[in-house]
C-alpha beads as a LAMMPS data file, in Angstrom:
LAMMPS data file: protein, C-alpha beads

396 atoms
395 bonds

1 atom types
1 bond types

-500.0 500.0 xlo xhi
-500.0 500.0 ylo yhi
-500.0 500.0 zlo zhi

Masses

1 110.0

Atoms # bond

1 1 1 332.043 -425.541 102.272
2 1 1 333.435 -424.683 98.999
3 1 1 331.393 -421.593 99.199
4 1 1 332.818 -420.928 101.867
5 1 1 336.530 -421.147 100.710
6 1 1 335.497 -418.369 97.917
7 1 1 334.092 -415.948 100.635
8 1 1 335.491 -416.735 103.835
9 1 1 339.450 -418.608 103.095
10 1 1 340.874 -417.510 106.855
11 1 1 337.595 -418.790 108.869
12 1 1 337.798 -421.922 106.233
13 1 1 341.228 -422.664 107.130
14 1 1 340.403 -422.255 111.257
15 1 1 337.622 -424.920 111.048
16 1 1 338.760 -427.176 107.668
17 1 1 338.021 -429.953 109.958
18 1 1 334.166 -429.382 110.606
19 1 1 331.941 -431.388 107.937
20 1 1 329.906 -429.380 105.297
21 1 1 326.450 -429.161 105.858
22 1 1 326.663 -428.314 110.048
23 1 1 323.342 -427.921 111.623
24 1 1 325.097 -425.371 114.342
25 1 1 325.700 -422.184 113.496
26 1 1 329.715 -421.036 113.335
27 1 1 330.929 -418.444 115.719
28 1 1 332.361 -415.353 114.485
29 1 1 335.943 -415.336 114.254
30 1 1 338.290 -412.827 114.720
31 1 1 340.978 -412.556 112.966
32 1 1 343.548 -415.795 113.317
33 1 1 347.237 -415.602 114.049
34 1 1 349.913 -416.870 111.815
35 1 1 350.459 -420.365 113.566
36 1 1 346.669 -420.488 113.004
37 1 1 346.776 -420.106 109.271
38 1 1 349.442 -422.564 109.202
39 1 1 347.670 -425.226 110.936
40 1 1 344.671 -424.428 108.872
41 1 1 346.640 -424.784 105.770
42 1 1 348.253 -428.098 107.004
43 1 1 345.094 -429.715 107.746
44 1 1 343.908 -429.429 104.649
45 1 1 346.820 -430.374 102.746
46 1 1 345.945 -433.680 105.264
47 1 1 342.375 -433.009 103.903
48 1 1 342.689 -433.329 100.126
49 1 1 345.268 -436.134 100.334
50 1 1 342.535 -437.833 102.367
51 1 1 340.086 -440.303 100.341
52 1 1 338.266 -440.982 103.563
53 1 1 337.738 -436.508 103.442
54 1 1 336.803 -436.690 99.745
55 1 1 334.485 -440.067 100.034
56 1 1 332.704 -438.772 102.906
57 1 1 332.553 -435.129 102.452
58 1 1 332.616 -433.455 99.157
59 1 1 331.159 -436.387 97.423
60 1 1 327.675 -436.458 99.037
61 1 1 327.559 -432.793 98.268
62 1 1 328.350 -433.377 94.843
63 1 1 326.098 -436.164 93.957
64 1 1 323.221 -433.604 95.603
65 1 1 324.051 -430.956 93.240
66 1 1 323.828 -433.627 90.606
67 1 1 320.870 -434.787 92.000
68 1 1 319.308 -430.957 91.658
69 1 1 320.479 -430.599 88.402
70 1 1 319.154 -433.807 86.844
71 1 1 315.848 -433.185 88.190
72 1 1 315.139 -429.720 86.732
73 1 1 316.380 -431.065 83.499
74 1 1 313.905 -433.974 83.741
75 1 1 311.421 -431.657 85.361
76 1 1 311.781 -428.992 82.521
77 1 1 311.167 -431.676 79.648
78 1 1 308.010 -432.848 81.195
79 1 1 306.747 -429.247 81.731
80 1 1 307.553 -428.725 78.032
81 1 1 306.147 -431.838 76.596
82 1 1 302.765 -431.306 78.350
83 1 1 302.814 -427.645 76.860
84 1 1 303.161 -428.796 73.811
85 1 1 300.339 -431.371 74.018
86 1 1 298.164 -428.777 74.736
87 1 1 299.234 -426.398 72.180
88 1 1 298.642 -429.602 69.915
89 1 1 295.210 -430.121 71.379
90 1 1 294.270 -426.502 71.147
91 1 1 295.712 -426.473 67.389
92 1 1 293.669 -429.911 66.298
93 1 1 290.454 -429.044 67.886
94 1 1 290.695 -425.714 65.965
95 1 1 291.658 -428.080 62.475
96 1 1 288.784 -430.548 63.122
97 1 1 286.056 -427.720 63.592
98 1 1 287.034 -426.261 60.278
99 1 1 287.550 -429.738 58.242
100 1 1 284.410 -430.715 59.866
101 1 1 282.422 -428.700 57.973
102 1 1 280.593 -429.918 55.261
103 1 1 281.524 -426.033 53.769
104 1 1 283.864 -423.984 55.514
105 1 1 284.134 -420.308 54.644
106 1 1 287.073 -418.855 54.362
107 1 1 287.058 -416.449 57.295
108 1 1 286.475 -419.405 59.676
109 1 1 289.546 -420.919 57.684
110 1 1 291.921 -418.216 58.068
111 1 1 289.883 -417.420 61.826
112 1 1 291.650 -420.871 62.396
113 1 1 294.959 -419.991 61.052
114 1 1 295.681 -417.209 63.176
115 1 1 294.172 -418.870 66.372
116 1 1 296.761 -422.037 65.167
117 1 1 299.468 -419.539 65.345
118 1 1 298.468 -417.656 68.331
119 1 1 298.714 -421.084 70.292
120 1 1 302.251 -421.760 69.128
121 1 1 303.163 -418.078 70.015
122 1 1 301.866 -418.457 73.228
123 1 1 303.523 -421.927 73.541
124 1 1 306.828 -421.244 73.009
125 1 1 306.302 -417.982 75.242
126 1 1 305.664 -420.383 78.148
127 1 1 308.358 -422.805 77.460
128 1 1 311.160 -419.961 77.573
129 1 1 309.413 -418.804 80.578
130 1 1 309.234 -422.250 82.448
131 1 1 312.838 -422.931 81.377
132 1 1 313.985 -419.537 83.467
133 1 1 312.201 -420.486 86.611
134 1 1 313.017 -424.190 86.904
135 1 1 316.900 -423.529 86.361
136 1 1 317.162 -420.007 88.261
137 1 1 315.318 -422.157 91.574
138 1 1 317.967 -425.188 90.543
139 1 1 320.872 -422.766 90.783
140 1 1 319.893 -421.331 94.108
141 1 1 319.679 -424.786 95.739
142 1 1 322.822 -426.014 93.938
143 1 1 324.887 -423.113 95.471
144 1 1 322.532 -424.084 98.858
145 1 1 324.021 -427.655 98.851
146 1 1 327.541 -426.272 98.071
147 1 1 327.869 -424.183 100.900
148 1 1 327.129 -420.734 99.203
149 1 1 325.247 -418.464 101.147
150 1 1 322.144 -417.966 99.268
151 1 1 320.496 -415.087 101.638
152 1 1 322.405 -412.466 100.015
153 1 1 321.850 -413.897 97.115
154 1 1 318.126 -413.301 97.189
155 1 1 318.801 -409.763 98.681
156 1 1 320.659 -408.671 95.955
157 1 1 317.750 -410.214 93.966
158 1 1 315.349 -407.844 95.912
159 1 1 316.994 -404.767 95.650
160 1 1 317.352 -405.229 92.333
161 1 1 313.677 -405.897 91.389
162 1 1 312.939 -402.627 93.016
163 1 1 315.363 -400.671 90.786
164 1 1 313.943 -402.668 88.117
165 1 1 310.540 -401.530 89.163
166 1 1 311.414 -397.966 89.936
167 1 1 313.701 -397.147 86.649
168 1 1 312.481 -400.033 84.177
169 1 1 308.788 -398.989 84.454
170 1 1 308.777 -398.344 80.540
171 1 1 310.494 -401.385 79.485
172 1 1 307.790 -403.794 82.214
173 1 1 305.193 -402.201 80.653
174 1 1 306.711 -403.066 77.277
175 1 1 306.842 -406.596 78.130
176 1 1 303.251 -406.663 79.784
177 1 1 301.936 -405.215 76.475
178 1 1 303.522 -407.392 74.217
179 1 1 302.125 -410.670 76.323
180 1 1 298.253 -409.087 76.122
181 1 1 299.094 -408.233 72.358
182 1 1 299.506 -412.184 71.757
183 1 1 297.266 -413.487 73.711
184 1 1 294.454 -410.982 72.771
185 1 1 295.619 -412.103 68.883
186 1 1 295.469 -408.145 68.305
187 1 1 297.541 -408.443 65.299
188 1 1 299.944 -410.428 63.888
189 1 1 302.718 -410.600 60.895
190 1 1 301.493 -409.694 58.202
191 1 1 298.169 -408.078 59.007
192 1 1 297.860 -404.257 57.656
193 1 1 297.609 -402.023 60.946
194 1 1 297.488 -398.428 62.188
195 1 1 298.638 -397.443 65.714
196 1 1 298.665 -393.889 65.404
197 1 1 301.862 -392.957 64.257
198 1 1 302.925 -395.712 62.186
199 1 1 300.571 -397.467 59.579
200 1 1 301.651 -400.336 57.108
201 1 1 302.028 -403.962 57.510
202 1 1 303.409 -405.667 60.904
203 1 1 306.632 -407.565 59.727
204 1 1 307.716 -408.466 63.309
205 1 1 306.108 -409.017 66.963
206 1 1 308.408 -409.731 70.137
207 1 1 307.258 -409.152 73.497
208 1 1 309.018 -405.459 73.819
209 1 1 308.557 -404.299 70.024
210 1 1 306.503 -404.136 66.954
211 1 1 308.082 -403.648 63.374
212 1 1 305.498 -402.139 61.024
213 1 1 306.656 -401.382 57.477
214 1 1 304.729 -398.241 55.813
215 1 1 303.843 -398.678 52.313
216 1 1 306.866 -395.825 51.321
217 1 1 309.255 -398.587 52.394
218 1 1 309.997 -396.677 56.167
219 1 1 310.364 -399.773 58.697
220 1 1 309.182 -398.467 62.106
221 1 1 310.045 -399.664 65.549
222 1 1 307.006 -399.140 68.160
223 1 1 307.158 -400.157 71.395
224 1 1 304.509 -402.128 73.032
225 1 1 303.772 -400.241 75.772
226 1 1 303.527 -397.037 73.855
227 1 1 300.677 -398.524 71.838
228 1 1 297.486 -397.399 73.040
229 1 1 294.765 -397.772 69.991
230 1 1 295.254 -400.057 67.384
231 1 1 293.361 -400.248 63.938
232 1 1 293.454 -403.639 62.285
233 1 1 292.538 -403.339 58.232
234 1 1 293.280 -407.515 57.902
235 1 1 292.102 -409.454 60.438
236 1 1 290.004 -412.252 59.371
237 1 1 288.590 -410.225 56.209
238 1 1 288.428 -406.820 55.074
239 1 1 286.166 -404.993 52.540
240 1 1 286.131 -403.012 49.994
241 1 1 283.736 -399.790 50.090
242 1 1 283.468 -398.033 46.258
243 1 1 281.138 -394.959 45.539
244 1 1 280.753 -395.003 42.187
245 1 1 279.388 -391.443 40.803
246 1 1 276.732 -391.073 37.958
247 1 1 275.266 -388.523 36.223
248 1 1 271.872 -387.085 36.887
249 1 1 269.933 -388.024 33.678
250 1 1 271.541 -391.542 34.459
251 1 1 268.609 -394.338 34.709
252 1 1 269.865 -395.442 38.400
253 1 1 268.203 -399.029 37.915
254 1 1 270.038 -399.910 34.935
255 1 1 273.763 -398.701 36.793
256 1 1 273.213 -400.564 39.604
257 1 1 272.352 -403.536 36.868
258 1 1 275.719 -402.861 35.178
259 1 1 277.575 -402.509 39.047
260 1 1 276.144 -405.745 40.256
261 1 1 277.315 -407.454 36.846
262 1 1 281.084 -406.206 37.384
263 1 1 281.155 -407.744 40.214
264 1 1 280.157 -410.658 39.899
265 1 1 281.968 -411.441 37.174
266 1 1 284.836 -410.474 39.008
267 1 1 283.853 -412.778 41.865
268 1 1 283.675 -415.531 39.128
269 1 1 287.101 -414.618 37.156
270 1 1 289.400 -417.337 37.551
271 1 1 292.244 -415.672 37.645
272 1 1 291.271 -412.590 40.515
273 1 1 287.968 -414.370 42.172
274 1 1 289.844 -415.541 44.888
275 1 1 290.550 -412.108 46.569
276 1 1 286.760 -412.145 47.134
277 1 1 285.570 -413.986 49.985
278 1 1 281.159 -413.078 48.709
279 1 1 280.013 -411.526 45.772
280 1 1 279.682 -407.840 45.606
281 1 1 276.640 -405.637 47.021
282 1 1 274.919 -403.088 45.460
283 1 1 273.669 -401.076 48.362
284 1 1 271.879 -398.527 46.234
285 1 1 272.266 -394.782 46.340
286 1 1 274.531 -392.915 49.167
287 1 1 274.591 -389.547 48.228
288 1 1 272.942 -386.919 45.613
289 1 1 276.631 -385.092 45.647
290 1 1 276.696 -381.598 43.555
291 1 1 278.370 -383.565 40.064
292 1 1 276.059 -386.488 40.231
293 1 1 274.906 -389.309 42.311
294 1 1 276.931 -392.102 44.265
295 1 1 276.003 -395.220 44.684
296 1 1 277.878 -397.540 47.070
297 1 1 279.672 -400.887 45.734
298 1 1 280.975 -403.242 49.089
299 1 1 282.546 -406.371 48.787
300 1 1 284.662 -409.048 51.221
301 1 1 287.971 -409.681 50.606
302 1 1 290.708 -411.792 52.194
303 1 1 292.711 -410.261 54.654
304 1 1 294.865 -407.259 53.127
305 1 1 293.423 -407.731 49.637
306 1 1 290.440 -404.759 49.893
307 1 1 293.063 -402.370 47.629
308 1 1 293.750 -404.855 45.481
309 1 1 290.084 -405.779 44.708
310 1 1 289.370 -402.291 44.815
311 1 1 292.101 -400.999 42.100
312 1 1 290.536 -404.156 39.727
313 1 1 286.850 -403.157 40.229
314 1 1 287.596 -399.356 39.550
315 1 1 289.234 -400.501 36.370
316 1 1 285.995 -402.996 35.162
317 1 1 283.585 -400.549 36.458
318 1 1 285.003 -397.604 33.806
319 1 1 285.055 -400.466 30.779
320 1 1 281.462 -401.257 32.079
321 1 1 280.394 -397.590 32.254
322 1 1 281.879 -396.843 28.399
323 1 1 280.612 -399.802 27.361
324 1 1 276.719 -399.093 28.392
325 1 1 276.945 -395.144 27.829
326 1 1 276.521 -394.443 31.609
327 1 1 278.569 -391.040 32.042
328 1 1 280.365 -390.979 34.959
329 1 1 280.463 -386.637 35.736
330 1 1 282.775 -384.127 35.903
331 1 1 282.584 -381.144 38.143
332 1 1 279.349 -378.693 37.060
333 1 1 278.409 -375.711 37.781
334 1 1 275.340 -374.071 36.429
335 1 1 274.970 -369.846 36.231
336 1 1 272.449 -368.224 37.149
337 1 1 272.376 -364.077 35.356
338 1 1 270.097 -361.944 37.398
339 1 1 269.146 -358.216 36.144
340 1 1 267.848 -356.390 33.417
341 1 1 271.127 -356.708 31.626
342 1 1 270.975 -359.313 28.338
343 1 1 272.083 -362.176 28.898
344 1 1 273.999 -362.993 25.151
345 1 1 275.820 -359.619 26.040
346 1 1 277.039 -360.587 29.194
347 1 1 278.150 -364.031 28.010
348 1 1 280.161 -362.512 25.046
349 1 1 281.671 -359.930 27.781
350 1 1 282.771 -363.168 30.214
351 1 1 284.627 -364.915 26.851
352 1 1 286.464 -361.690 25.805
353 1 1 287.766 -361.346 29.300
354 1 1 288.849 -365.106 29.339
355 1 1 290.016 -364.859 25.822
356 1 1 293.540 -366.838 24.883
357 1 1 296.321 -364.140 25.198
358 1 1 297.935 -362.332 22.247
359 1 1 300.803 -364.464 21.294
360 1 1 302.780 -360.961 20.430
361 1 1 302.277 -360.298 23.991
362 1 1 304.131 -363.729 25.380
363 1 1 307.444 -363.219 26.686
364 1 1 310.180 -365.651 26.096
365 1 1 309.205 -367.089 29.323
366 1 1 305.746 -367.846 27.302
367 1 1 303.707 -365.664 30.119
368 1 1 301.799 -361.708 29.352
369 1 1 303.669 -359.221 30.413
370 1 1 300.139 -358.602 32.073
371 1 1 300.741 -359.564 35.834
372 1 1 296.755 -361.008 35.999
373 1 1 297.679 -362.439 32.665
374 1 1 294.601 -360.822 30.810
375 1 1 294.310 -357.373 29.089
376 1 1 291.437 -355.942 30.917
377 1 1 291.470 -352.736 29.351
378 1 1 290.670 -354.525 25.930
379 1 1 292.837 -352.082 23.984
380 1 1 295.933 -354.214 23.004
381 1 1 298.162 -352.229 25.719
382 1 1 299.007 -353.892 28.915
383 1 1 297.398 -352.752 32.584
384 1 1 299.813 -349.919 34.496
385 1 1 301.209 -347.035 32.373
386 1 1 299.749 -348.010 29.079
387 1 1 302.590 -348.972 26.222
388 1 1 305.192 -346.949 28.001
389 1 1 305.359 -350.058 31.268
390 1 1 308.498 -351.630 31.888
391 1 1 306.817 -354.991 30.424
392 1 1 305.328 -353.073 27.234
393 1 1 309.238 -353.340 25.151
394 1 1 309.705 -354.996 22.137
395 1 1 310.391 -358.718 22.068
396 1 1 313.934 -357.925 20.781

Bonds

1 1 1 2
2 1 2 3
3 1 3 4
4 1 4 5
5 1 5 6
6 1 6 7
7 1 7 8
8 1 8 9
9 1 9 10
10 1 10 11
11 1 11 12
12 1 12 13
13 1 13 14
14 1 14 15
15 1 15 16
16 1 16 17
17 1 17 18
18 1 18 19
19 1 19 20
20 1 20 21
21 1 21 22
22 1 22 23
23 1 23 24
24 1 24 25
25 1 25 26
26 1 26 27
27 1 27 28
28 1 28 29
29 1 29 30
30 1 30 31
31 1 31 32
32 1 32 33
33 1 33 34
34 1 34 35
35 1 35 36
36 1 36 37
37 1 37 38
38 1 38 39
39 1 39 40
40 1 40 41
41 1 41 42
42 1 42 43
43 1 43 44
44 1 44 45
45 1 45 46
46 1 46 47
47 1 47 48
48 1 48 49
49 1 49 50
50 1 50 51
51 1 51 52
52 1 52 53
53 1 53 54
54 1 54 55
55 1 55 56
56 1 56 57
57 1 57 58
58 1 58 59
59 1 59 60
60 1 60 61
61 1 61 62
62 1 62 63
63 1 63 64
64 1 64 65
65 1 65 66
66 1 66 67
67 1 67 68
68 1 68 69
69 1 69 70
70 1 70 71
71 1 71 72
72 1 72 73
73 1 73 74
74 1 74 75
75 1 75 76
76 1 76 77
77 1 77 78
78 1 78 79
79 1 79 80
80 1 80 81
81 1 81 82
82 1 82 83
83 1 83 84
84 1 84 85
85 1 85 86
86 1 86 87
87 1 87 88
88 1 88 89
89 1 89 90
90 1 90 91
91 1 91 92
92 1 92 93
93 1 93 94
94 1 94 95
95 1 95 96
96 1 96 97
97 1 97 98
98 1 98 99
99 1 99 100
100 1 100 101
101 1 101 102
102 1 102 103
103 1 103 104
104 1 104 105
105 1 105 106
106 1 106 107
107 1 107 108
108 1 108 109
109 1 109 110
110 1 110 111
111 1 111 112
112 1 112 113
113 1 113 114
114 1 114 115
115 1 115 116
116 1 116 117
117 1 117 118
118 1 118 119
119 1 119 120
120 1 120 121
121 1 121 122
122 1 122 123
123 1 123 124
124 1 124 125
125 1 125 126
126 1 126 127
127 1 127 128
128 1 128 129
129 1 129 130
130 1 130 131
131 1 131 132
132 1 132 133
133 1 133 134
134 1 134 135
135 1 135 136
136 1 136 137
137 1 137 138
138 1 138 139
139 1 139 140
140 1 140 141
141 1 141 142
142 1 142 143
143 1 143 144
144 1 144 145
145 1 145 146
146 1 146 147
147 1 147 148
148 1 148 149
149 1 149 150
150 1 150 151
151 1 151 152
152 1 152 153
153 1 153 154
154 1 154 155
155 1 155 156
156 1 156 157
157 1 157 158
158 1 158 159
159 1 159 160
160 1 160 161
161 1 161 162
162 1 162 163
163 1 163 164
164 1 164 165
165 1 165 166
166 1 166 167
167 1 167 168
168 1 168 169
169 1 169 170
170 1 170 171
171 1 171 172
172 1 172 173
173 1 173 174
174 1 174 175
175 1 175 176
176 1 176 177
177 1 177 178
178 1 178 179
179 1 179 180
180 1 180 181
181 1 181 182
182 1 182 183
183 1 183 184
184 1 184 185
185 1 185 186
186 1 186 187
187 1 187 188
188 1 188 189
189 1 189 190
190 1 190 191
191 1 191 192
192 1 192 193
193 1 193 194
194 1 194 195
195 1 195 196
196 1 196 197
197 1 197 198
198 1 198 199
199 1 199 200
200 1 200 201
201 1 201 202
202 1 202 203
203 1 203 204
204 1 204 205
205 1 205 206
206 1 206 207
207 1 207 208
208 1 208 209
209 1 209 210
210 1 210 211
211 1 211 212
212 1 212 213
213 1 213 214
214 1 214 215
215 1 215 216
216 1 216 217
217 1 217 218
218 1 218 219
219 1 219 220
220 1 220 221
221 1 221 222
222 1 222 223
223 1 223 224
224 1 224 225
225 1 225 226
226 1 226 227
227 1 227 228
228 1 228 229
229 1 229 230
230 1 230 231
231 1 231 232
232 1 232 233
233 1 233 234
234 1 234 235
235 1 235 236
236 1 236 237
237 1 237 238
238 1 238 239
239 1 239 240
240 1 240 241
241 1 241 242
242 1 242 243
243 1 243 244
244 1 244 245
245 1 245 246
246 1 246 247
247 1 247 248
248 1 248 249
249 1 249 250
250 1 250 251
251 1 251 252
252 1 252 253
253 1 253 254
254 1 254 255
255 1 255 256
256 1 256 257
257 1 257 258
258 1 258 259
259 1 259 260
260 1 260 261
261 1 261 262
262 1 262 263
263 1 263 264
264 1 264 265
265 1 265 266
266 1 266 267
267 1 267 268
268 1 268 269
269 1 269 270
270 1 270 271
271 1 271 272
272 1 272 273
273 1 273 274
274 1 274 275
275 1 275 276
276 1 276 277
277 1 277 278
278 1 278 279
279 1 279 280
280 1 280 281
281 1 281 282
282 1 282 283
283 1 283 284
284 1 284 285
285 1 285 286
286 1 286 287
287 1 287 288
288 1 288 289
289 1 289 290
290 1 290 291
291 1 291 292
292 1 292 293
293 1 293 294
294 1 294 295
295 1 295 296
296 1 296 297
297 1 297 298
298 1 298 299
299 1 299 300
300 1 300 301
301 1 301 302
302 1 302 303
303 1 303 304
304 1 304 305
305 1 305 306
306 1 306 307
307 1 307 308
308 1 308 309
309 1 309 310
310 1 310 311
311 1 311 312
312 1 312 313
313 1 313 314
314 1 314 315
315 1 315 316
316 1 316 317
317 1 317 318
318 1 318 319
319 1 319 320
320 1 320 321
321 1 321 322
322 1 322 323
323 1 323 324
324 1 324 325
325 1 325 326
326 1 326 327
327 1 327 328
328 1 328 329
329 1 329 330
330 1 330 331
331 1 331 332
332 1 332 333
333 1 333 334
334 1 334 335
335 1 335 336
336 1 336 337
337 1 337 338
338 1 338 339
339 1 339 340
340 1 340 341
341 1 341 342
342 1 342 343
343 1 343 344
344 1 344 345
345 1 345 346
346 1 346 347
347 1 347 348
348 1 348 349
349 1 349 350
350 1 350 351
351 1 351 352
352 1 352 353
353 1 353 354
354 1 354 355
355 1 355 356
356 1 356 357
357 1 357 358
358 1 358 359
359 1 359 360
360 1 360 361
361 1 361 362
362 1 362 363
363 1 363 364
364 1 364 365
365 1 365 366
366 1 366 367
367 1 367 368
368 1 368 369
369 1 369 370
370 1 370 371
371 1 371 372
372 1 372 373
373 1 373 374
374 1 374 375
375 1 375 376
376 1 376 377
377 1 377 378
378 1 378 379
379 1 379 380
380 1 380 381
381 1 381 382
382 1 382 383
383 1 383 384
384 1 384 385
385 1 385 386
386 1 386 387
387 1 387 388
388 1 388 389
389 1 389 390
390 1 390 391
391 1 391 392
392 1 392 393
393 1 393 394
394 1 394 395
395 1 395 396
C-alpha cells in the first residue's frame, strides 16, 4: 500500500480503507470528484491516528520486509563462509602437497603460489557476485511485500538487458574475458607478458582491464576482450637460451669444458645461485655461423629472472673466455684474387685507395673536400675540375 501512495495517491485515497496485501484485484478508477478526495483524505487522517490501522496493517508488512532483509543478510554470510572454506581447502591441499615432499622443487613451489592466489581471486570474485544476487532478489520482494508493483520493475530490467546486450557487446565480452583470464591462471601480477601490442610486466588484473608496464616505463591499459594471444615469459619458470660464438681453430671440447664450469659455479654462487632453479646445459654446437661457431648455453630460472641470469652469465663467460685464451670472433672475411694480375700489386693498389686522407686536404669541418672522401685520381688534386673546383681553395 505504501507503494501505492507513491504511484497511485488519488486511487489510494478512494480505497484507504481496503487492507494491504488484497487477494482481489482493484478496479480501474476513473478519475474521483472533489468530495471524493476529501473523504479519501479524511479517512486516512482517521487512518494514521488509528493504532488498531497501524497494529494491524502496516506492521505485519513491516516486520515481513524485516523478515526478507534479515534473511539475505544471514543467507549471504553463510554463502560466504562456505566459499571461503573451500577457498581454504583448495589453498591447504595445494600447501600440504608441496610441504609433503620430502624435496620440493621450486617450480612446484611457486606452481603452488599462483594456484594459492588464483583461489583467492576467484573467491572473492564469487563473494561480490553472490552478494549482488541475494540483495537485488531481497529488494524485489521487499518492494513485493510493500505494495510496489514489481512487474514493471522486471520490465524495465528486460529492456534494459537487451540494450545492454545490443550496445555493451564490447564491455560483456570484457568482463567474460577477464573471468576465463583468472580462472585459466593465464597470467597474473607480476608475470612478464606479451599480448601483441603491449609487452612488459602485468601490474594490475580486474575483470574489464589489464595494466602492463613496458620496460621504457609506458603503463598500458588493454582490455580483456581485445586480448586474443597471449605470451607468458614467467609463469612457473623461464630460461635462459645463450649462443656463445667461438673461433674456428677453437678446441670445441675444451669451451664447452670452460661453459659448463661458468655455470655451475654460478648455480653454486651464494650470492646469484638462487635465480637458477638447475644447473646450466651445455647442449653442444648450434650453428657453424660465417665468424665462428655457436654453441648453445640453457639454463632455468625463476620466473622473470632469465635476463637477469643471462646479463651475469654473459659477463663470467667473457672473464672465462680471456682467462683460458678461447677467442671469441669478430666478423671475417677472407679474399679470394682471381686473374693473371699479381697479387702484392693489387694489394698495394687496394691500400693506396683506402689510404688516410691528406690532412692539408681537411676542411675545418675535418672532412676532404673530395665528396667520396678519397683522391682517386692519386695526383694530390681533388675529383671534378682538377685544382680549379669550388672545394680546391686555400684553407684561409
Amino acid at each position: 500500500m505504501l507503494g501505492e501512495l507513491m504511484l497511485r495517491p488519488m486511487d489510494l485515497l478512494l480505497k484507504i480503507s481496503v487492507p494491504f496485501a488484497s487477494e482481489e484485484p482493484s478496479p480501474e478508477v476513473s478519475v474521483p470528484s472533489e468530495e471524493d478526495v476529501e473523504e479519501a483524505l479524511n479517512t486516512l487522517q482517521d487512518n494514521l491516528g488509528d493504532v488498531n490501522w497501524w497494529w494491524n496493517v502496516v506492521v505485519p508488512h513491516l516486520f515481513r520486509a524485516a523478515v526478507i532483509i534479515i534473511a539475505a543478510i544471514v543467507f549471504r554470510r553463510i554463502l560466504v563462509k562456505a566459499i571461503n572454506r573451500l577457498v581454504k581447502s583448495k589453498v591447504h591441499k595445494k600447501r600440504v602437497g608441496v610441504d609433503g615432499k620430502s624435496s620440493p622443487s621450486t617450480t612446484a613451489v611457486i606452481d603452488a603460489k599462483r594456484a594459492m592466489q588464483r583461489s583467492e581471486t576467484l573467491g572473492s570474485l564469487f563473494k561480490n557476485v553472490a552478494t549482488i544476487i541475494i540483495y537485488t532478489f531481497a529488494s524485489l520482494m521487499v518492494l513485493s511485500v510493500l505494495g510496489f508493483p514489481v512487474g514493471p520493475l522486471l520490465a524495465g530490467a528486460g529492456i534494459l538487458g537487451v540494450a545492454l546486450a545490443f550496445g555493451a557487446q564490447s564491455l560483456v565480452a570484457d568482463f567474460l574475458s577477464g573471468i576465463f583470464i583468472i580462472m585459466e591462471d593465464q597470467y597474473g601480477v607480476g608475470d612478464v607478458v606479451d599480448v601483441g601490442d603491449a609487452i612488459g610486466t602485468v601490474e594490475e588484473v580486474t575483470l574489464r582491464i589489464t595494466k602492463i608496464r613496458s620496460v621504457d616505463g609506458v603503463l598500458w591499459f588493454v582490455r580483456n576482450g581485445e586480448i586474443v594471444r597471449v605470451g607468458n615469459k614467467s609463469q612457473n619458470w623461464s630460461r635462459t637460451v645463450l649462443d656463445v660464438s667461438v673461433a674456428y681453430q677453437t678446441d670445441l671440447a675444451h669451451a664447452k669444458e670452460v661453459l659448463a664450469k661458468v655455470g655451475s659455479d654460478l648455480y653454486r654462487d651464494r650470492e646469484h645461485g638462487h635465480l637458477l632453479l638447475d644447473v646450466p646445459e651445455v647442449w653442444g654446437v648450434e650453428e657453424l655461423a660465417a665468424d665462428g661457431i655457436l654453441i648453445r648455453l640453457v639454463v632455468n630460472t625463476k620466473p622473470g629472472e632469465q635476463w637477469t641470469a643471462s646479463r651475469l652469465l654473459l659477463e663470467r663467460i667473457k672473464y672465462a673466455f680471456d682467462e683460458h685464451g678461447i677467442e671469441i670472433p669478430f666478423p671475417q672475411r677472407t679474399v679470394w684474387v682471381r686473374g693473371d694480375e699479381d697479387v702484392p700489386k693489387v694489394l698495394e693498389s687496394q691500400a693506396k685507395k683506402h689510404r688516410p686522407m691528406d690532412q692539408s686536404k681537411r676542411t675545418p669541418t675535418g672532412f676532404s673536400t673530395d665528396p667520396e672522401g678519397f683522391d682517386h685520381d692519386g695526383d694530390g688534386a681533388p675529383d671534378g675540375d682538377g685544382a680549379g673546383g669550388d672545394g680546391g681553395g686555400d684553407d684561409n
